[in-house]
C-alpha positions in Angstrom: 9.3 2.3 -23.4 7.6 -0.2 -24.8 8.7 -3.9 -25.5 6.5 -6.7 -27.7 5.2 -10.0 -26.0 2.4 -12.7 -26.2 0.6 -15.1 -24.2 -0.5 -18.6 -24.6 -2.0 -21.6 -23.6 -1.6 -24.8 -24.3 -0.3 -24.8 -27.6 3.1 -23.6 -27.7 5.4 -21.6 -31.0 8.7 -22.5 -29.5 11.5 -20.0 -28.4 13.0 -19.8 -31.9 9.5 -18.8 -33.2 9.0 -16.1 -31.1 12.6 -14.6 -31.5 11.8 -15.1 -35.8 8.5 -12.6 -34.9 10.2 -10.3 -32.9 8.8 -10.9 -29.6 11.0 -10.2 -26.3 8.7 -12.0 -23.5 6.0 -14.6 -22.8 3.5 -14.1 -20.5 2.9 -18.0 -19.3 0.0 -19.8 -16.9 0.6 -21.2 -13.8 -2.7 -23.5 -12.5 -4.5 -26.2 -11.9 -4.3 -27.7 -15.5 -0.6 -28.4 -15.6 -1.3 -29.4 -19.6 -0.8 -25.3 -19.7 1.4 -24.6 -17.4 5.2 -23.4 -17.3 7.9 -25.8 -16.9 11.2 -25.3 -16.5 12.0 -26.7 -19.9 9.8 -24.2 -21.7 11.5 -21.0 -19.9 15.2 -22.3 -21.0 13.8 -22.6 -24.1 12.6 -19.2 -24.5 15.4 -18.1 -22.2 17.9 -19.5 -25.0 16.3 -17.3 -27.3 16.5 -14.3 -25.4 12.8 -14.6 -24.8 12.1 -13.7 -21.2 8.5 -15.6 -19.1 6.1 -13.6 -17.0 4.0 -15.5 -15.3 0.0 -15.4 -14.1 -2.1 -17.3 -12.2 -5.5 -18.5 -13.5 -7.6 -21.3 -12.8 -11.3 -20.7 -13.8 -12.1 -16.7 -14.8 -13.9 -15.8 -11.9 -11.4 -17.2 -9.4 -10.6 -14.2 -7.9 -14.4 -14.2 -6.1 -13.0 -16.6 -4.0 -12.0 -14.2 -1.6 -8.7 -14.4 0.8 -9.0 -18.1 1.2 -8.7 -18.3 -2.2 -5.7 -16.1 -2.8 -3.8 -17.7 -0.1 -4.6 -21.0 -1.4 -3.4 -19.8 -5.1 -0.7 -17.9 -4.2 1.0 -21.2 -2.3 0.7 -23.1 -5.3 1.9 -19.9 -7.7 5.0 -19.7 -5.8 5.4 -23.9 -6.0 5.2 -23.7 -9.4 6.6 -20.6 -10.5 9.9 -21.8 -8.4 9.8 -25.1 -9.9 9.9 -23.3 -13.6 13.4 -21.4 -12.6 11.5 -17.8 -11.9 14.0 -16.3 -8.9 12.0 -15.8 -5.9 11.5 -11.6 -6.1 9.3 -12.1 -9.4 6.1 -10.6 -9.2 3.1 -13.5 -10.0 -0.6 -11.9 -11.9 -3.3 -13.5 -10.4 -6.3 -13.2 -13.2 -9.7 -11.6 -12.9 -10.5 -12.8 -16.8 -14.1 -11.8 -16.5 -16.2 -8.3 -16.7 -16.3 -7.5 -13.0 -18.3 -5.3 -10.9 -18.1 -2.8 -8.2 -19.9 -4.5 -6.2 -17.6 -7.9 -6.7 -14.1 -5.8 -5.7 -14.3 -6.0 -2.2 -14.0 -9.9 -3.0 -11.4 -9.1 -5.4 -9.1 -7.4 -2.9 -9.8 -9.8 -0.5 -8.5 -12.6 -2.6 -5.5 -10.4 -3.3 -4.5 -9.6 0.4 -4.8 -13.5 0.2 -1.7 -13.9 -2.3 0.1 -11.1 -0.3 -0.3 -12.6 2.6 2.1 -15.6 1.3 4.4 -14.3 -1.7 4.3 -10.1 0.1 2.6 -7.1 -1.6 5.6 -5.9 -3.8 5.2 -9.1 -6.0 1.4 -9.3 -6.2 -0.2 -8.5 -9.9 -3.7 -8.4 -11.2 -4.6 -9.0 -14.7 -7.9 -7.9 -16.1 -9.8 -5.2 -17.4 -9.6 -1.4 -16.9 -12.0 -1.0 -14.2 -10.6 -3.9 -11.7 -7.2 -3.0 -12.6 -8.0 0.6 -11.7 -9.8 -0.1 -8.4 -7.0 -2.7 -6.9 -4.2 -0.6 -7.7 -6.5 2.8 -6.1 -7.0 0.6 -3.3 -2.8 -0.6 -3.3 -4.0 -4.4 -3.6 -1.8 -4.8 -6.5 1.7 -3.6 -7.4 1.6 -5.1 -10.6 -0.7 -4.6 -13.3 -1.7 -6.3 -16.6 -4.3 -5.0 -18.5 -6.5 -6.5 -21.3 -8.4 -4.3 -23.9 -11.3 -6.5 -23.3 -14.1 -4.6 -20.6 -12.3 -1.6 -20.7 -14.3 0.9 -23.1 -11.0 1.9 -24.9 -9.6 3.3 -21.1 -6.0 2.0 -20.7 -5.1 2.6 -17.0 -1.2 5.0 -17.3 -0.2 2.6 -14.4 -0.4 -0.8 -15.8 3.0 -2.2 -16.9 1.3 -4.6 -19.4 -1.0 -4.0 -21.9 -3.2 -6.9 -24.1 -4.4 -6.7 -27.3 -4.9 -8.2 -30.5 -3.9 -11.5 -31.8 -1.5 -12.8 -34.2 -0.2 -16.2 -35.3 3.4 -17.4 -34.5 5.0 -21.0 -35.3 1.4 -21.9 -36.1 -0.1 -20.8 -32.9 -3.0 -18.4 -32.1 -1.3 -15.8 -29.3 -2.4 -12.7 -27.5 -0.1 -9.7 -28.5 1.5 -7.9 -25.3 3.2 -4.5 -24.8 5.7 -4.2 -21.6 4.9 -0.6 -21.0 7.9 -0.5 -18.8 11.6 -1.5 -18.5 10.5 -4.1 -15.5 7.1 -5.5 -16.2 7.8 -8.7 -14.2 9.7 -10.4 -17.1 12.5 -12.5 -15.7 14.6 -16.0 -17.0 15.5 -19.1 -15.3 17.6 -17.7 -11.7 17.9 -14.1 -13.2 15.8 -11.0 -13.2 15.8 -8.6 -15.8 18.8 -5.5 -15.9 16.4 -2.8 -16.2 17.2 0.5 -17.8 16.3 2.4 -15.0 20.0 1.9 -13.6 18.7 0.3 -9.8 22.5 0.5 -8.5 21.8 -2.8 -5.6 20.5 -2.4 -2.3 23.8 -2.6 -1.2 24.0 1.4 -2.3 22.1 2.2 0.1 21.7 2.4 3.7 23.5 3.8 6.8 27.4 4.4 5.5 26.1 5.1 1.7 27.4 8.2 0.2 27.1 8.1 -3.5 25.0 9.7 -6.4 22.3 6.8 -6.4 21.5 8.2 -2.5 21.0 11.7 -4.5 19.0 10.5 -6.9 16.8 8.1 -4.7 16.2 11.6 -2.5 15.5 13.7 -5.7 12.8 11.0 -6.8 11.5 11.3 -3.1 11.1 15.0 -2.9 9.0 14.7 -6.2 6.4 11.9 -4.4 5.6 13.5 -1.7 8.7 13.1 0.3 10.4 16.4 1.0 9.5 17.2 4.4 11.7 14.5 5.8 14.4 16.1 3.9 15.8 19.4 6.0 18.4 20.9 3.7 17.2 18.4 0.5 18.5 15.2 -1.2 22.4 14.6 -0.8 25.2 11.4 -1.2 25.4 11.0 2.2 22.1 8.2 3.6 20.5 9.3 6.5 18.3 7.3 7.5 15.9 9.9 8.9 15.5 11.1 5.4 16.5 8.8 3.2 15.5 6.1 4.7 12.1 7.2 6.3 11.4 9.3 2.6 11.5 5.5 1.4 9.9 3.4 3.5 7.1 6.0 3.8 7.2 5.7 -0.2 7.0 1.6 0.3 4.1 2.0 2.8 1.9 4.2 0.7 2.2 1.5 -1.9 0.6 -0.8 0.5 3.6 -2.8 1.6 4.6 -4.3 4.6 7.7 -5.8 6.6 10.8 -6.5 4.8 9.0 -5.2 1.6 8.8 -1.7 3.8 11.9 -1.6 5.1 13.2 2.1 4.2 16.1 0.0 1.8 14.9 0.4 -2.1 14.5 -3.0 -4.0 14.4 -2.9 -7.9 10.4 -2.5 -7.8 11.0 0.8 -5.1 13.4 2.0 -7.7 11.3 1.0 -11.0 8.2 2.7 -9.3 10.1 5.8 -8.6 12.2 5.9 -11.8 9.1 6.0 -13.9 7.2 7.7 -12.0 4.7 4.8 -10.8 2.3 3.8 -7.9 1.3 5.7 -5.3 2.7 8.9 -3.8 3.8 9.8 -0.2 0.9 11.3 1.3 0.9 14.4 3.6 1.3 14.1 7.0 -1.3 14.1 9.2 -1.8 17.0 11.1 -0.5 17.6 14.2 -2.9 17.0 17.5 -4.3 20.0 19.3 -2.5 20.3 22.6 -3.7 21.1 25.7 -2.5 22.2 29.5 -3.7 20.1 32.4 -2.5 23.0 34.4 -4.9 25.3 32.4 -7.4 22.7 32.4 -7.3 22.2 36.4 -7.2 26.3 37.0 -10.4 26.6 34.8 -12.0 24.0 36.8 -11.2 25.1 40.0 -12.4 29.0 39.1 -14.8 29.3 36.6 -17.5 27.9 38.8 -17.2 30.9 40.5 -17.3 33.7 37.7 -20.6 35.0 36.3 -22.0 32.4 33.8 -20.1 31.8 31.0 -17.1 33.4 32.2 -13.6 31.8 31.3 -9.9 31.7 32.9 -8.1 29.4 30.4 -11.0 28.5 27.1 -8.7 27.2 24.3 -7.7 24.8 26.6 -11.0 24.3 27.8 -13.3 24.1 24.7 -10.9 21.1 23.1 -11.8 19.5 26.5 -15.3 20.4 25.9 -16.1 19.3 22.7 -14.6 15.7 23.3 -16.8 15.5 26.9 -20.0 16.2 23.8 -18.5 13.7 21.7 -19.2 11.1 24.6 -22.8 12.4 25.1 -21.8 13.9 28.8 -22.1 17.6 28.0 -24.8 19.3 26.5 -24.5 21.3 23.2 -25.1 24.8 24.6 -22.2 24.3 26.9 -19.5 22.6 24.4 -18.2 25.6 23.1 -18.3 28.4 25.7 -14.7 27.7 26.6 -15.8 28.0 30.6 -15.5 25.0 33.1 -18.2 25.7 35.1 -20.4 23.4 37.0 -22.1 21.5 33.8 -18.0 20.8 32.3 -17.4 19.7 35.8 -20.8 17.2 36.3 -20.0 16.1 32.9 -15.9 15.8 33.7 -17.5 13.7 36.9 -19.2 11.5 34.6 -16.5 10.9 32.3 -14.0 10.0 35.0 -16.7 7.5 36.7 -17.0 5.7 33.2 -13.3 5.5 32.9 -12.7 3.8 36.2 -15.5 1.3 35.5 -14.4 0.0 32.0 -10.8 0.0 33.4 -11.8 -1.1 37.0 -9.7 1.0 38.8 -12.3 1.1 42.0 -12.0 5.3 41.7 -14.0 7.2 44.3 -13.7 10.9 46.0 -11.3 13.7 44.3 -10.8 11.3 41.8 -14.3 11.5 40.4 -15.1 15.0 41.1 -15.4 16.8 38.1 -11.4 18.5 38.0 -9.3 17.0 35.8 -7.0 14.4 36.0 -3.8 13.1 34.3 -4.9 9.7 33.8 -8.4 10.5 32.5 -7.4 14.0 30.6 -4.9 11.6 29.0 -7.0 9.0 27.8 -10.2 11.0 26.6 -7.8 13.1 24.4 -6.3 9.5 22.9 -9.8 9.2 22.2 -11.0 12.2 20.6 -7.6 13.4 19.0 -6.0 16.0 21.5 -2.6 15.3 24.0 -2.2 16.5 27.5 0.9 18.4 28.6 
């Protein structure tokens, strides 16, 4: 898929121009400097010759060092802006990082990027620049959308980037960039519409609880291939459930970075574009399950193993888990952390954890509560703690 665009400034080749060359899309400014800016007029222009606007945000090049302050600010003014021009209001808007960045200068990057999502929502936040920026926001899911330039990027073209920038030709007089839409959606859109895409997004209303059609069985096929298929017990089918259909996607939406209504388990046309082509991020596995152990076993260990021959044992899988957290917290020493036996160290070092426990929570615990045998309360929350439950 590939579909031909430009970008410009301030001077302007006219919708007819562009349609005369060929071109399908504009990439326009929104700023500061509203002598560059889109207006309304322009996109019906284009619009009327079935030229369709993207739209990035770019003040000076290295605004994007401005950190989340500065993407919120930008993104409020974007979304002015880009609303006043006609874009409907699920667009995606590029914010611009038009200089050779570094490593070290990301961390500001992503800042300013949580900045925009914090106002206009993750799914419609795009970065524009080079390879290696482009790479690290959309590694780090900063970015859902990406535009990159050929400039600082060594020849690398990042697979994931819906634009790419290149060269530069001359149209109705005017110097533009030359743009590729890499994609079927790429951001494009014209005054109070958003683009059909190819990739046959059927409306959210095809989904959710009551659904039972063949866009449900491909949305769950899609799934399965992204990580998805162990919410899916006898695989994708017509029929939404929303413990696998539903939680498939929204665990999809989250992995893109995603949040609230944009991860609401309900594909949009960027959930369905991602999927379709086979973009952003996949599910990722599911986190193993937490060790369990018996406060039954736990208690019985405590109450006999004092009085076996050292190192001996009634219940030690239960007991080392226990163990190795009461290390973790500096209370038992190394040579007793793994023996599996609750003897009289695990139990002065049990005493020592329940004390602690009632002091930072000031619960005024004394006696059988602080003697070294487990209890639920304390059991409980030194396995939250150091990643075991208590049964």
């Amino acid at each position: 898929m590939s579909t031909p665009g430009v970008d410009y400034a301030w001077s302007h080749p006219g919708g007819a121009a562009l349609k005369a060359a060929g071109k399908k899309f504009a990439c326009r400014y929104l700023s500061s400097d509203h002598s560059k800016n889109l207006t309304r007029t322009e996109a019906d222009d284009l619009a009327a010759h079935d030229v369709a606007s993207v739209v990035v945000w770019e003040t000076t090049t290295d605004r994007a060092l401005a950190g989340k302050t500065g993407g919120t600010a930008d993104a409020k003014t974007a979304a002015s802006q880009a609303a006043a021009a006609g874009m409907p209001g699920d667009r995606p808007i590029y914010f611009a990082v038009d200089f050779d960045s570094t490593p070290g200068q990301q961390t500001a990057i992503n800042a300013y990027l949580d900045g925009a999502a914090s106002v206009i929502g993750r799914a419609r936040v795009g970065i524009y620049g080079g390879y290696y920026p482009v790479k690290r926001a959309l590694d780090a899911k900063k970015a859902t959308w990406a535009w990159q330039t050929a400039a600082w990027s060594g020849g690398q073209w990042d697979a994931r980037a819906h634009i790419r920038q290149g060269a530069q030709s001359t149209i109705g007089g005017v110097s533009c960039d030359l743009n590729t839409g890499m994609v079927s959606d790429f951001g494009q859109w014209t005054p109070g519409s958003a683009p059909s895409p190819d990739d046959g997004f059927p409306g959210a209303s095809a989904f959710g609880p009551g659904a039972n059609n063949a866009h449900v069985t491909q949305l769950g096929t899609w799934l399965c291939a992204r990580g998805g298929s162990r919410f899916y017990k006898v695989g994708p089918g017509p029929k939404w459930t929303q413990a696998a259909d539903g939680a498939a996607t929204q665990a999809f939406q989250k992995a893109q970075g995603w949040t609230g209504s944009d991860a609401d388990g309900i594909p949009g046309p960027t959930t369905w574009s991602l999927l379709a082509h086979d973009q952003g991020h996949d599910i990722p596995a599911a986190a193993p399950a937490k060790p369990k152990v018996s406060l039954a076993n736990l208690i019985a260990a405590a109450k006999r193993d004092p009085g076996l021959p050292q190192g001996g044992t009634t219940h030690p899988a239960d007991v080392k888990i226990y163990e190795a957290a009461l290390r973790a917290e500096g209370l038992l020493p190394a040579k007793y952390a793994s023996d599996g036996s609750f003897g009289s160290t695990t139990i002065t070092a049990n005493s020592a954890w329940q004390k602690a426990y009632s002091k930072a929570h000031g619960l005024g615990w004394s006696g059988a509560d602080v003697n070294g045998i487990p209890g639920r309360t304390s059991a409980t929350a030194l396995g939250a703690k150091h990643g075991f439950t208590v049964a």
